[in-house]
N, C-alpha and C positions, 0 to 999 in steps of 0.2 A: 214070766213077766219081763224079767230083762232081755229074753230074744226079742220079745214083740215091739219091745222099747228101741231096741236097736234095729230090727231089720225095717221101721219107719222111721227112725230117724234117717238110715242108709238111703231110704227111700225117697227122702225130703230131698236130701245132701245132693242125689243123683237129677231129679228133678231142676234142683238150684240150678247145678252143673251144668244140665243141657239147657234151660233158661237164657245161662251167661253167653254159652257154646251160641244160640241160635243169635242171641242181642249183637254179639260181638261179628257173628258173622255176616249180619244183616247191616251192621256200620259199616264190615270192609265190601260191600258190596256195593252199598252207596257212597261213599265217600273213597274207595281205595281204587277204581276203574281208570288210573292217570290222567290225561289230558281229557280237560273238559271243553267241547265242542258243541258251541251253539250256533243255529244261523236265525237270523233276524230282516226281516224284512221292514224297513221304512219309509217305505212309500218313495212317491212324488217328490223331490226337491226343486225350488224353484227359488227366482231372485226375491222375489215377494216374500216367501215363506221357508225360513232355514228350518231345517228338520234336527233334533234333541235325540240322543239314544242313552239306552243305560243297559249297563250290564252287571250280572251278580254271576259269583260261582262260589258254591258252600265247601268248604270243608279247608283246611288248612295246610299248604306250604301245597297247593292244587296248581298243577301246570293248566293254562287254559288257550284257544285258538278260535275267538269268536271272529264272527262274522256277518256283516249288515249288510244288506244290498239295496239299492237305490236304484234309483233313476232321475236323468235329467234330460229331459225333453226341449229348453230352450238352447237354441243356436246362439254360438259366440258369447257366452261365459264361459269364468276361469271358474275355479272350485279350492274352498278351506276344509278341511280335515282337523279335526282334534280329538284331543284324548284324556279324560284327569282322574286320576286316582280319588276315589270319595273315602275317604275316611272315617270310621264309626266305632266309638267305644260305648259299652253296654256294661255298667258298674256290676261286678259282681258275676259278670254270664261271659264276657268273651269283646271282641276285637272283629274288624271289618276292614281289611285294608288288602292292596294290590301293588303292586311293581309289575309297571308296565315295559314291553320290553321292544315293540314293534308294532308299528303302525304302517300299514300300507293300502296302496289303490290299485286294481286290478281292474280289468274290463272282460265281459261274457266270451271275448272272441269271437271266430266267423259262427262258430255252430250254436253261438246261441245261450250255449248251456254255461252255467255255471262250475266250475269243475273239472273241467276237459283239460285236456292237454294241453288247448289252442288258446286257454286265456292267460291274456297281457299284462304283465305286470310295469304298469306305468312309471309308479313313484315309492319307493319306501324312506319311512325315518326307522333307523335302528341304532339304538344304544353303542356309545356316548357320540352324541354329536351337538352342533352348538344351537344351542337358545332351547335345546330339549332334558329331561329329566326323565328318573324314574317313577315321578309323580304326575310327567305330563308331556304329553308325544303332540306335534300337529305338523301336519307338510299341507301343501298350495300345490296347485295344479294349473298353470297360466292359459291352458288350450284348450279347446271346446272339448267335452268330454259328453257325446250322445249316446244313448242310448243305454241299457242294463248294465251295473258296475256294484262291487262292492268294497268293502276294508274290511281288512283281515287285521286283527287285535290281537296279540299275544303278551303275555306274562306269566305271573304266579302270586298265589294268594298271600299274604304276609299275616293277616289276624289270625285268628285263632277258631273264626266262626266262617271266614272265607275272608272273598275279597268283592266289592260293589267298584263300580266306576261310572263315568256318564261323558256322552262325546258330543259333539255339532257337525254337522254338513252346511257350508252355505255356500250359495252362487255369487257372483256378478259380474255382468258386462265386462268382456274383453274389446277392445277398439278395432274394428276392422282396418285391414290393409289403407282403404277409403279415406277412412279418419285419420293415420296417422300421417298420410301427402296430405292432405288438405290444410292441416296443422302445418304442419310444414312450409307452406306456400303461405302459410300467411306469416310465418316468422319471419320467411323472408321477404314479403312487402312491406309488413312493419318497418324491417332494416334498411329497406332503400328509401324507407320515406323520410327517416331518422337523417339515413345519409345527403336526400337531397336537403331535408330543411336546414342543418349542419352548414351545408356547403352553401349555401342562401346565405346564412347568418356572418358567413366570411366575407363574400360578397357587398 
């Protein structure tokens, strides 16, 4: 009776074993794979209509390299970029937070594609530079930017359960060449009218 006792308890013990063996190794599968890379597509941006993104990546102290790609189909806008760390404590269960580390604008280049060799990297903000944090990234783009483009996001998770964040794209009206002589010409009629009535009043 004590072999039978013992060679199922052994039996339990080894079962547990491979249980923990398979749990454990099914976590470092999911969560242990290093840099987590997503790409995200958000459509249409337009001056009407700014586009929202958000992004999650699970597991803790997680290097990440997302990426949203866009488009902007209107002529002569400039483009806003941003980036904010979302925050989230969960009593009892774990933490939600990120440290963001680079924000940048890229365009498809000549071929097209995403990816290639041949795309441009326009604008980046990267860590420490002014009016930015590791809680919030944003760079401006002043020139018309047509056609396929995306931002490329990097950091690392700082919770415990990962890290959540959420960004904006928005357009507006750049002043063409046109607009800013026309401006101009009337500054300076303004000032000669300034000048003649002045020189009247001397008179």
């Amino acid at each position: 009776m004590n072999i039978e006792y013992i060679l199922i308890d052994r039996s339990k013990n080894m079962i547990k074993s491979s249980l923990k063996q398979a749990v454990a190794a099914a976590v470092l599968v999911g969560f242990g794979t290093g840099a987590h890379a997503a790409v995200t597509d958000v459509g249409e941006v337009t001056s009407a209509f700014p586009v929202s993104f958000n992004g999650a990546v699970l597991g803790g102290a997680q290097t990440f390299s997302d990426i949203f790609t866009f488009n902007i189909s209107e002529p002569n806008v400039g483009s806003g970029y941003s980036v904010v760390n979302f925050p989230v404590s969960i009593p009892d269960v774990g933490s939600f937070g990120t440290i963001l580390a680079t924000l940048s604008l890229l365009t498809y280049g000549d071929d097209g594609i995403r990816g290639t060799d041949d795309d441009v990297l326009l604008k980046s903000t990267v860590l420490p530079s002014t009016g930015n944090s590791p809680d919030s990234l944003s760079l401006s783009w002043d020139q018309p930017l047509i056609g396929p483009a995306y931002l490329n996001i990097t950091g690392v998770t700082s919770g415990t359960l990962g890290g959540l964040y959420s960004g904006s794209i928005s357009v507006s009206p750049v002043p063409e060449t046109e607009t800013y002589a026309m401006l101009l010409a009337g500054l300076g009629l303004m000032g000669a009218v300034v000048r003649r009535r002045n020189a009247a009043k001397r008179m």
